[in-house]
N, CA, C and O atoms as a MOPAC input file, in Angstrom:
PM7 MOZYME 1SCF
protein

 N    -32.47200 1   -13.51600 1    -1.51000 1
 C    -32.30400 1   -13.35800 1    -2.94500 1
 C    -31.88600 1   -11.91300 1    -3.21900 1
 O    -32.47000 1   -11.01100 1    -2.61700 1
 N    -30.94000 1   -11.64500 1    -4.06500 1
 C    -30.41500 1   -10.40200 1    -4.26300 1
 C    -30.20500 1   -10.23200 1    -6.03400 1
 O    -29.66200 1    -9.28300 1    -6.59900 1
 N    -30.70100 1   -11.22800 1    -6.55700 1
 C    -31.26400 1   -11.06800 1    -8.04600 1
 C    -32.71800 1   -10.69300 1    -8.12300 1
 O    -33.47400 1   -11.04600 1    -7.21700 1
 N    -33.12600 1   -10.04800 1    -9.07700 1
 C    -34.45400 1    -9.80100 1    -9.73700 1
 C    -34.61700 1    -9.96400 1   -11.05100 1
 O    -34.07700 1    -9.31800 1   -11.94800 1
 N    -35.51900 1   -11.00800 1   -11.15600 1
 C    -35.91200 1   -10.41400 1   -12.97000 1
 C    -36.99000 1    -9.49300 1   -13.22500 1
 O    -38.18100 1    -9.50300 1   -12.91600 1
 N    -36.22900 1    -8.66100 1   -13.89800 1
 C    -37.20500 1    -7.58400 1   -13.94100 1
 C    -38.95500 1    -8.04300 1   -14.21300 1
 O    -39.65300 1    -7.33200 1   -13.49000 1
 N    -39.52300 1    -8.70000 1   -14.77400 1
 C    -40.94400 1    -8.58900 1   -14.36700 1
 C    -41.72200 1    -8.88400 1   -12.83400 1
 O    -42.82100 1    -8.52500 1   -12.41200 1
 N    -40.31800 1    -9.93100 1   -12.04900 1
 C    -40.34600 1    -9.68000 1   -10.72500 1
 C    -40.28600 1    -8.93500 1   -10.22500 1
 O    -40.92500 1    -8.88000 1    -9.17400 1
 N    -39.45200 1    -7.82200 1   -10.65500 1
 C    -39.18900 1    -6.37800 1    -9.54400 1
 C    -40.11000 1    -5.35900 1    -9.58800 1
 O    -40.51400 1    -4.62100 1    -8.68900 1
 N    -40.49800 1    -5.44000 1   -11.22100 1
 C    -41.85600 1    -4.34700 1   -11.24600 1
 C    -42.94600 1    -4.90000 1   -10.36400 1
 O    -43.46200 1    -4.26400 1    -9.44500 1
 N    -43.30300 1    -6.31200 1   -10.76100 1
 C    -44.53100 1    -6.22800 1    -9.61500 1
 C    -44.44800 1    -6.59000 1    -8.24200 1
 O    -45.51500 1    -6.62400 1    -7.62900 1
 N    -43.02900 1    -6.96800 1    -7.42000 1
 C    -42.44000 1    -6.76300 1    -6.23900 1
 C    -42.17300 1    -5.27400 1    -5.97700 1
 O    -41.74300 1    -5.25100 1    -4.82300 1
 N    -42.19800 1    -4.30100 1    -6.34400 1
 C    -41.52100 1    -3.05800 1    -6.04300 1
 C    -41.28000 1    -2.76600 1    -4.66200 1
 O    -40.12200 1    -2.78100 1    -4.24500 1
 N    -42.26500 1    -2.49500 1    -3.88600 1
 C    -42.35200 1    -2.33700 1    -2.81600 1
 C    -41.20500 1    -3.28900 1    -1.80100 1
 O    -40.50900 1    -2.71800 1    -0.96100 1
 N    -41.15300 1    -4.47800 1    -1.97900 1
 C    -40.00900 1    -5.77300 1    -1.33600 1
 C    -38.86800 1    -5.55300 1    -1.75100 1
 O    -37.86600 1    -5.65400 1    -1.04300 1
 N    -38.87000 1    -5.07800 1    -3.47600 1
 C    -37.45300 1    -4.88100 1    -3.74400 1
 C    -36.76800 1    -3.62000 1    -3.01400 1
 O    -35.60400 1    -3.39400 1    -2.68200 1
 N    -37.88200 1    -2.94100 1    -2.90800 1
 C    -36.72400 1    -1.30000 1    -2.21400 1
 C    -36.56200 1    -1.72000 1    -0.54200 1
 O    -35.51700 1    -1.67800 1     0.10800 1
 N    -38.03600 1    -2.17100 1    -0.02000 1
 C    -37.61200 1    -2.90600 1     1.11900 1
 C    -35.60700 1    -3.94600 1     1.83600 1
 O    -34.68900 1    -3.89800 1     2.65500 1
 N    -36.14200 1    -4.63500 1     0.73500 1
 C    -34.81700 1    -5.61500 1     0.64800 1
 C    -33.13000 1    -4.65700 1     0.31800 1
 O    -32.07200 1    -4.76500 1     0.93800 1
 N    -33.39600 1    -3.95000 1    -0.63100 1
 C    -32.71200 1    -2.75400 1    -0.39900 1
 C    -32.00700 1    -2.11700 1     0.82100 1
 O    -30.88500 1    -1.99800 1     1.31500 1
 N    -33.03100 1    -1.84500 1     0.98400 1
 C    -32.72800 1    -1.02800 1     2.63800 1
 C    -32.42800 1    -1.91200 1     3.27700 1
 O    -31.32600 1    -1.52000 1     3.66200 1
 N    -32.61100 1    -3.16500 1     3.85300 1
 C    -31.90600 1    -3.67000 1     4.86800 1
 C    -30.56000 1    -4.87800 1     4.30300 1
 O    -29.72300 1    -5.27600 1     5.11400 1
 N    -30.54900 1    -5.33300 1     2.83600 1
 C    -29.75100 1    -5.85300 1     2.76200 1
 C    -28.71300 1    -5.57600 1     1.49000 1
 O    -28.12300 1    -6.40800 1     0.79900 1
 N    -28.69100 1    -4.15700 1     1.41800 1
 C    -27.97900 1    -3.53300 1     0.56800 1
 C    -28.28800 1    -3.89100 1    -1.11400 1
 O    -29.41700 1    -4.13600 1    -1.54100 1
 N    -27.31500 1    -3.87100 1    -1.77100 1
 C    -27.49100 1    -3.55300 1    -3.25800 1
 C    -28.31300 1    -4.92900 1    -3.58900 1
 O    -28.00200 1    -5.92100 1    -2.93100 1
 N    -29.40300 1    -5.05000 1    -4.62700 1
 C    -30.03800 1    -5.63400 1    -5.85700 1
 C    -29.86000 1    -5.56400 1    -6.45700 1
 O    -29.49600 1    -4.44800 1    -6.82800 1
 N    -29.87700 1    -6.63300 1    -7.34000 1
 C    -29.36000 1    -7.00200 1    -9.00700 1
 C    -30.84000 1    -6.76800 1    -9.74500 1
 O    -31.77200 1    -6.73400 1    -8.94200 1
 N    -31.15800 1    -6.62200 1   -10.98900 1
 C    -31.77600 1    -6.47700 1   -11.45100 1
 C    -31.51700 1    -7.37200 1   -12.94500 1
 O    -30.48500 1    -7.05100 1   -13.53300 1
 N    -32.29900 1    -8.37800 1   -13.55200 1
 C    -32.00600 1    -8.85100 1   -14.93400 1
 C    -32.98300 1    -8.86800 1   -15.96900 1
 O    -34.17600 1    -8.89300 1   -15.66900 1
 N    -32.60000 1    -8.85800 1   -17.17600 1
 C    -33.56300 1    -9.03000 1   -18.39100 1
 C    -32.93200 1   -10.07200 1   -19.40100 1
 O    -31.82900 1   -10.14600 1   -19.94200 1
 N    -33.90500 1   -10.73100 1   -19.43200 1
 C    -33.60800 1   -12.06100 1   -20.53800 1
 C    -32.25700 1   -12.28900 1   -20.31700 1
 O    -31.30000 1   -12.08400 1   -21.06400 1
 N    -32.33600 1   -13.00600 1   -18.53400 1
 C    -31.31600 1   -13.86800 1   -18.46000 1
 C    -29.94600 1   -12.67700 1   -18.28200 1
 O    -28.92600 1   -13.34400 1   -18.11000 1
 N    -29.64200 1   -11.26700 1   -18.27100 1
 C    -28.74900 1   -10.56300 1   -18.16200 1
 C    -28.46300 1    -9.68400 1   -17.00300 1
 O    -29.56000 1    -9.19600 1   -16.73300 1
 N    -27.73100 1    -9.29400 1   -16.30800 1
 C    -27.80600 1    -8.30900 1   -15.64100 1
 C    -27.48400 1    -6.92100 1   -15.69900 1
 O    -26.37200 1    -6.40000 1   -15.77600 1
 N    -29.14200 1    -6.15200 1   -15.62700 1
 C    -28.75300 1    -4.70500 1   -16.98100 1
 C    -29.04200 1    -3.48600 1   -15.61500 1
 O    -29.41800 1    -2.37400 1   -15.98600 1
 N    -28.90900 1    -3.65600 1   -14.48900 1
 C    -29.41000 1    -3.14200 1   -13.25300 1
 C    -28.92800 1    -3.39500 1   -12.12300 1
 O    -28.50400 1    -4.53600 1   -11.94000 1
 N    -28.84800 1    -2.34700 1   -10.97200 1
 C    -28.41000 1    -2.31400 1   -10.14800 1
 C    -29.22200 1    -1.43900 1    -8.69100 1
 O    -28.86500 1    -0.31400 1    -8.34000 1
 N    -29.98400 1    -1.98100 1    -8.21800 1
 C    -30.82200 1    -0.42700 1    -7.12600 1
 C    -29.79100 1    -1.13000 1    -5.44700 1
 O    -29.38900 1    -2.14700 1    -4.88100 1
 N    -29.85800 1     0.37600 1    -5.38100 1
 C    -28.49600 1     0.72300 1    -4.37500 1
 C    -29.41900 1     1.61400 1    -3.40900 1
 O    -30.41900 1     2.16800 1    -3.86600 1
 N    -28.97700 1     1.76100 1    -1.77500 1
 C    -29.81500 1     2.77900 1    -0.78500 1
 C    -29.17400 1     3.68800 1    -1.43600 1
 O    -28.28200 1     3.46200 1    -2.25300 1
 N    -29.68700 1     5.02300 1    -1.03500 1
 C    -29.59200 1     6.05100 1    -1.45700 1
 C    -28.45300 1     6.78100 1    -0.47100 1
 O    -28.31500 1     7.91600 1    -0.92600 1
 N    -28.09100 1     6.70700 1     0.00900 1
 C    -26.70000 1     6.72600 1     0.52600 1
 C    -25.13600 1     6.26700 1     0.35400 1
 O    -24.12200 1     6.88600 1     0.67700 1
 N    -25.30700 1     4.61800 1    -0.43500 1
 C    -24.80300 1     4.20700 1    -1.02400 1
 C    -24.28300 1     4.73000 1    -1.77700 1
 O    -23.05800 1     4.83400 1    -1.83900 1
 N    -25.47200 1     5.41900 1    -2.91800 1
 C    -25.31300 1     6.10600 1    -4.04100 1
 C    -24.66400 1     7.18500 1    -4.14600 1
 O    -23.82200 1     7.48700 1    -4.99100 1
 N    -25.31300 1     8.16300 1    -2.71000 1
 C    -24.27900 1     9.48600 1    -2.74500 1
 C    -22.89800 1     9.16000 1    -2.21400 1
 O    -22.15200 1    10.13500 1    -2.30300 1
 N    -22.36000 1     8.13500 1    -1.71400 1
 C    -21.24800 1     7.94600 1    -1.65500 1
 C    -20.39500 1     6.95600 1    -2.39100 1
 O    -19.34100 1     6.46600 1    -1.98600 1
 N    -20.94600 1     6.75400 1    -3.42500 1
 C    -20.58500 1     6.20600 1    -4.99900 1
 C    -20.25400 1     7.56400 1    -5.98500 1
 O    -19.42000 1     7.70100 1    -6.88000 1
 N    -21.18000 1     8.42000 1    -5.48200 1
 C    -21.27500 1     9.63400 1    -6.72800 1
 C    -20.86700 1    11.08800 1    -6.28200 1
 O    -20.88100 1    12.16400 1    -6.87900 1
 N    -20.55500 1    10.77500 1    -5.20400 1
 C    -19.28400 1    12.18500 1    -4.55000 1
 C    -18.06300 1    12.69100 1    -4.98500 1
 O    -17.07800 1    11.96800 1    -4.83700 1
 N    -17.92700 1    13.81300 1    -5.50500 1
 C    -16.56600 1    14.11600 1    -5.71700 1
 C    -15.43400 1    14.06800 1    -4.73400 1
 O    -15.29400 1    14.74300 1    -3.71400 1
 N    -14.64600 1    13.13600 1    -5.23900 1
 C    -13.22300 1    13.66300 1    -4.29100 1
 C    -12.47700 1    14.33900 1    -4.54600 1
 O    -12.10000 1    14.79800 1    -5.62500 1
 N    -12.09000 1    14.51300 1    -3.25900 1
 C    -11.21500 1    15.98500 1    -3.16200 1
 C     -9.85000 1    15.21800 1    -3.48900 1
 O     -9.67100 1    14.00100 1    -3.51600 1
 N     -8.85800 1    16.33300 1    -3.74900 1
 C     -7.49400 1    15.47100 1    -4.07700 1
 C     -6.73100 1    14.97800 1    -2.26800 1
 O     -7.23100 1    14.92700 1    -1.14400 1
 N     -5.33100 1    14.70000 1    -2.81900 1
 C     -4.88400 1    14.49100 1    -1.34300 1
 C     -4.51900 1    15.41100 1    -0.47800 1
 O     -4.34300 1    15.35100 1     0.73900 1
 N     -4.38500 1    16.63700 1    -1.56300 1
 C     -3.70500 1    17.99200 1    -0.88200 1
 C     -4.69800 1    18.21700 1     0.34000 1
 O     -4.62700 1    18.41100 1     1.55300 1
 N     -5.75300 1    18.07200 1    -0.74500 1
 C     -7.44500 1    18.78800 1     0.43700 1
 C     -7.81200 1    17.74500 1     1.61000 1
 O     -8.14000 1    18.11100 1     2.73900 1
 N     -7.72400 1    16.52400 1     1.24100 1
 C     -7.39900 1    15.29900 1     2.41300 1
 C     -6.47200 1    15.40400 1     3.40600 1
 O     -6.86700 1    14.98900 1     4.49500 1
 N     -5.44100 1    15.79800 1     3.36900 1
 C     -4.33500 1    16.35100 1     4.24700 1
 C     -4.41200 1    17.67900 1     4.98600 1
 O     -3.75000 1    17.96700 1     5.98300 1
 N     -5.27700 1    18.42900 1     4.38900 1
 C     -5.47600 1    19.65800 1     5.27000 1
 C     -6.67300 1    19.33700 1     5.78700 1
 O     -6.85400 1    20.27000 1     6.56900 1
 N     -7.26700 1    18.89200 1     5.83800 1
 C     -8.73900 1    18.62600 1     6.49800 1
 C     -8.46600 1    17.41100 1     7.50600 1
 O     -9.21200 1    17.15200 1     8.45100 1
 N     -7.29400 1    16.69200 1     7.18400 1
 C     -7.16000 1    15.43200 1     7.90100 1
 C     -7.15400 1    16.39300 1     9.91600 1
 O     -6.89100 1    17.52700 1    10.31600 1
 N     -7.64500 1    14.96500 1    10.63800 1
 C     -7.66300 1    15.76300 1    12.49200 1
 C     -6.36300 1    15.88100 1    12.65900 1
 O     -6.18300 1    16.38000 1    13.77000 1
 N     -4.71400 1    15.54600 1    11.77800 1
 C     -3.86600 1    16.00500 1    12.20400 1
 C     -2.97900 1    16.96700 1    11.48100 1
 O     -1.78000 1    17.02900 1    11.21000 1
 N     -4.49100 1    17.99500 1    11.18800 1
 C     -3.71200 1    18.98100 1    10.08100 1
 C     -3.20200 1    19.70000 1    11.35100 1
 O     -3.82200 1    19.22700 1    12.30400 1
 N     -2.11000 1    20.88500 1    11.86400 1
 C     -1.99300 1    21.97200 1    12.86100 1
 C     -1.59500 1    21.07900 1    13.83800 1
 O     -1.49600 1    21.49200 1    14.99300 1
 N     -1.25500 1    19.48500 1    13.47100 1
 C     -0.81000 1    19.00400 1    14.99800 1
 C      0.74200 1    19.04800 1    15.04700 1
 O      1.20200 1    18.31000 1    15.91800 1
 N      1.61900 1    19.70700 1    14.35000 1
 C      2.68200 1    19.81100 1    14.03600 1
 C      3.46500 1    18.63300 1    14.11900 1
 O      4.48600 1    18.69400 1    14.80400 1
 N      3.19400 1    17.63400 1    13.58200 1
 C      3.79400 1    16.59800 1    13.52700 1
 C      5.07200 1    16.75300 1    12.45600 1
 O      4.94900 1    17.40500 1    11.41900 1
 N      5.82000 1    16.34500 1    12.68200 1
 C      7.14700 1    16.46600 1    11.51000 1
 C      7.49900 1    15.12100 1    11.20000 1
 O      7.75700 1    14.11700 1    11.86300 1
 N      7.42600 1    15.43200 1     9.88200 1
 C      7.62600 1    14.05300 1     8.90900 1
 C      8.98800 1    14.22600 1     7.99300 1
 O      8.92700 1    14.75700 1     6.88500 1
 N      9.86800 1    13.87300 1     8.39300 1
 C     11.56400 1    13.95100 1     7.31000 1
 C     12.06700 1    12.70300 1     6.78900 1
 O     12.51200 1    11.64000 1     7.22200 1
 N     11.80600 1    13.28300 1     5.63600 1
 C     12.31000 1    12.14700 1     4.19500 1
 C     13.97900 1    11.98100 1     4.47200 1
 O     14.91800 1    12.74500 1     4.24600 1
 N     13.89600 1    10.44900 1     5.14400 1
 C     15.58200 1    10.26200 1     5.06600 1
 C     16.36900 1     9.78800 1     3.94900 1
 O     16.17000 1     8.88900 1     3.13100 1
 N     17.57400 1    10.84600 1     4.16100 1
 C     18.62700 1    11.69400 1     3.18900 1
 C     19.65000 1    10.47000 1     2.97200 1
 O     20.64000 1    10.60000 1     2.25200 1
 N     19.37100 1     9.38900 1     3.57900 1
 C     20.76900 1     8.40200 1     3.53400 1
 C     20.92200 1     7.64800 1     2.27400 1
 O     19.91600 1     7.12900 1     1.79200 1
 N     22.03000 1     7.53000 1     1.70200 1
 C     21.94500 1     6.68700 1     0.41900 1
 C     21.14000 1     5.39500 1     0.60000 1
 O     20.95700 1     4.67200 1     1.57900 1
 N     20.56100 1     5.33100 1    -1.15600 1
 C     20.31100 1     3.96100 1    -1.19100 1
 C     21.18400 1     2.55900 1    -1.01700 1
 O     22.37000 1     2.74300 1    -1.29100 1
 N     20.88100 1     1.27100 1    -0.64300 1
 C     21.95000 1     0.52500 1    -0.70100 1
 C     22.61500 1    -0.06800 1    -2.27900 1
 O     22.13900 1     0.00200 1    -3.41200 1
 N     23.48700 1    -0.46600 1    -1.93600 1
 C     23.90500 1    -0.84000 1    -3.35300 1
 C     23.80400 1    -2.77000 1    -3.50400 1
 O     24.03100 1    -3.65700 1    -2.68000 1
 N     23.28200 1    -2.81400 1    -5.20300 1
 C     22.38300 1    -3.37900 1    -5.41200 1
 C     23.58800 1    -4.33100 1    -6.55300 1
 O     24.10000 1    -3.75800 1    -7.51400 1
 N     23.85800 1    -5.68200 1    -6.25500 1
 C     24.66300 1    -6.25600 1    -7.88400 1
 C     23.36900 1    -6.82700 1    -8.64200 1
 O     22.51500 1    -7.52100 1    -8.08900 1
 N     23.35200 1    -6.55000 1    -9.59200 1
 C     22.29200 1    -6.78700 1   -10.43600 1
 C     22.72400 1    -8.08900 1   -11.56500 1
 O     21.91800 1    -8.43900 1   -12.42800 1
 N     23.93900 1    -8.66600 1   -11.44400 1
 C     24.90000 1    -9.18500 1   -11.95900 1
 C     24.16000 1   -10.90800 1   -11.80800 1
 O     23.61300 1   -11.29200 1   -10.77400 1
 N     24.29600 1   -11.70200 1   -12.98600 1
 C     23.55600 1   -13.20900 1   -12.62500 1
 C     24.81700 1   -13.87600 1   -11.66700 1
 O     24.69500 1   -15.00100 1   -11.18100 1

């Protein structure tokens, strides 16, 4: 089970964080809704991490300094009748 209604989860607490940990995210509901979500805590920090842009992804990437050369080819596009 990976729903809870909340008067289940308060007095499950202990099973719900249990269940958590080994089978990832819980739902949580109230009157029939789902107003909740408990996530491992790892999950979370990698839900709630800033990313870096791609510039900073690309220099940090293992083949930043591997001098790989990448060239945007210069050849025309083909030509296209667009005509019915």
């Amino acid at each position: 089970m990976n729903i809870w209604q909340l008067q289940e989860a308060k007095a499950r607490f202990s099973e719900l964080v249990e269940r958590t940990l080994r089978n990832g995210a819980q739902i949580v509901t109230r009157r029939g809704k789902k107003v909740a979500v408990i996530l491992p805590y790892e999950e979370y920090r990698r839900l709630t991490a800033p990313h870096s842009s791609l510039a900073q992804f690309l220099l940090e990437s293992p083949l930043a300094g591997s001098e790989l050369l990448i060239e945007r080819d210069k050849s025309l596009p083909r030509e296209v009748d667009l005509q019915p």
